[in-house]
N, C-alpha and C positions, 0 to 999 in steps of 0.2 A: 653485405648483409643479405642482399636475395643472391649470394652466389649459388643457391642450392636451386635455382631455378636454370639460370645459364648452364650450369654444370650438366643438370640432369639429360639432357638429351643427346649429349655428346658419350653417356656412359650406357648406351643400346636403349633410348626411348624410353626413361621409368619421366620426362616431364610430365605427359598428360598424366598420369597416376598421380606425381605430388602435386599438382597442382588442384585434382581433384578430390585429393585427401584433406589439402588446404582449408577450398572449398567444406567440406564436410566438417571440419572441425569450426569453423567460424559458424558455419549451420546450427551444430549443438550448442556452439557457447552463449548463442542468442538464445536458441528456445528453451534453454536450461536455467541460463542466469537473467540477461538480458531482460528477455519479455515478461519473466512476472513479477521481477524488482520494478519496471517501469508499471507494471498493472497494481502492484501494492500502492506506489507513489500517488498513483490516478486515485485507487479508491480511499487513500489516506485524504488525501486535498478536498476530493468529493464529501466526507466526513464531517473536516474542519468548516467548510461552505457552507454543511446543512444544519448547523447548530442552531438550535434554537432556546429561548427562554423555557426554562421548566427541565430541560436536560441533565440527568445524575452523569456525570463525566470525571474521567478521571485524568492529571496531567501527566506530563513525561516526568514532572519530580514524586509521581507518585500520591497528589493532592486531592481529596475527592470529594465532590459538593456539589451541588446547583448552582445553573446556570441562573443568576437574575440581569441580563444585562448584554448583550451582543450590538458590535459596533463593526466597521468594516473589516478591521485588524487585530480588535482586540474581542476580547468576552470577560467579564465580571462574574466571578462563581461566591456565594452563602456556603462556609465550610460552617457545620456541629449547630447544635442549639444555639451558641451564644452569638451566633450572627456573623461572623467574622466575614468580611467581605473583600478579596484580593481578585484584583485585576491581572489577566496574562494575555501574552499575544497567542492569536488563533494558534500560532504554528504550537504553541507548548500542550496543546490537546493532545493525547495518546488514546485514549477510548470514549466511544460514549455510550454509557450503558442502556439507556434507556432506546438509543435505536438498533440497539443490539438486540434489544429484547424484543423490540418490533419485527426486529426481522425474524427472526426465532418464530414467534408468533403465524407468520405469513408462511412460512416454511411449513411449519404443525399443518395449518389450513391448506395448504398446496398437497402435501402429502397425503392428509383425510380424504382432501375430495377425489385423488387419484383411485386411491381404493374403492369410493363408492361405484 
């Protein structure tokens, strides 16, 4: 399996080259794939953590309502007028709109005041 390392320096010194190409391609594959699946993963979990009561949120089945009810693992969401109340675990959150729009918000204000 690493015979393309032993081999290489026996056939006029291209080893430090592959191994430095090596190097280079494990390089890209982190800062390309790696780091910002692991940076989504953080700001998803950061998400689920920050939930709170009064939140428009919407699940991974696609389910959308308020939040009336947050517990260490779970959260209880009010879907439509007629009150319908289902319980999910944190992990089945996929958005939350209302701190979406906060952030939105802060972003507007960030941007305004740059200009001023």
């Amino acid at each position: 399996m690493l015979n393309f390392l032993t081999d290489a320096p026996a056939a006029g010194g291209l080893g430090g080259s592959t191994i430095i190409m090596l190097v280079v391609m494990i390089a890209v594959f982190y800062f390309l794939l790696i780091r910002p699946e692991n940076k989504r993963k953080k700001e998803a979990e950061q998400m689920r953590s920050n939930v709170k009561v009064g939140d428009e949120i919407t699940t991974i089945g696609g389910i959308i309502g308020k939040v009336v009810s947050v517990k260490e693992e779970k959260f209880v969401i009010e879907t439509s007028a007629d009150q319908v109340r289902i319980e999910f675990a944190k992990w089945a959150l996929s958005t939350n709109e209302t701190a979406a729009a906060a952030a939105k918000e802060e972003a507007k204000k960030a941007a305004k005041n740059k200009e001023d």
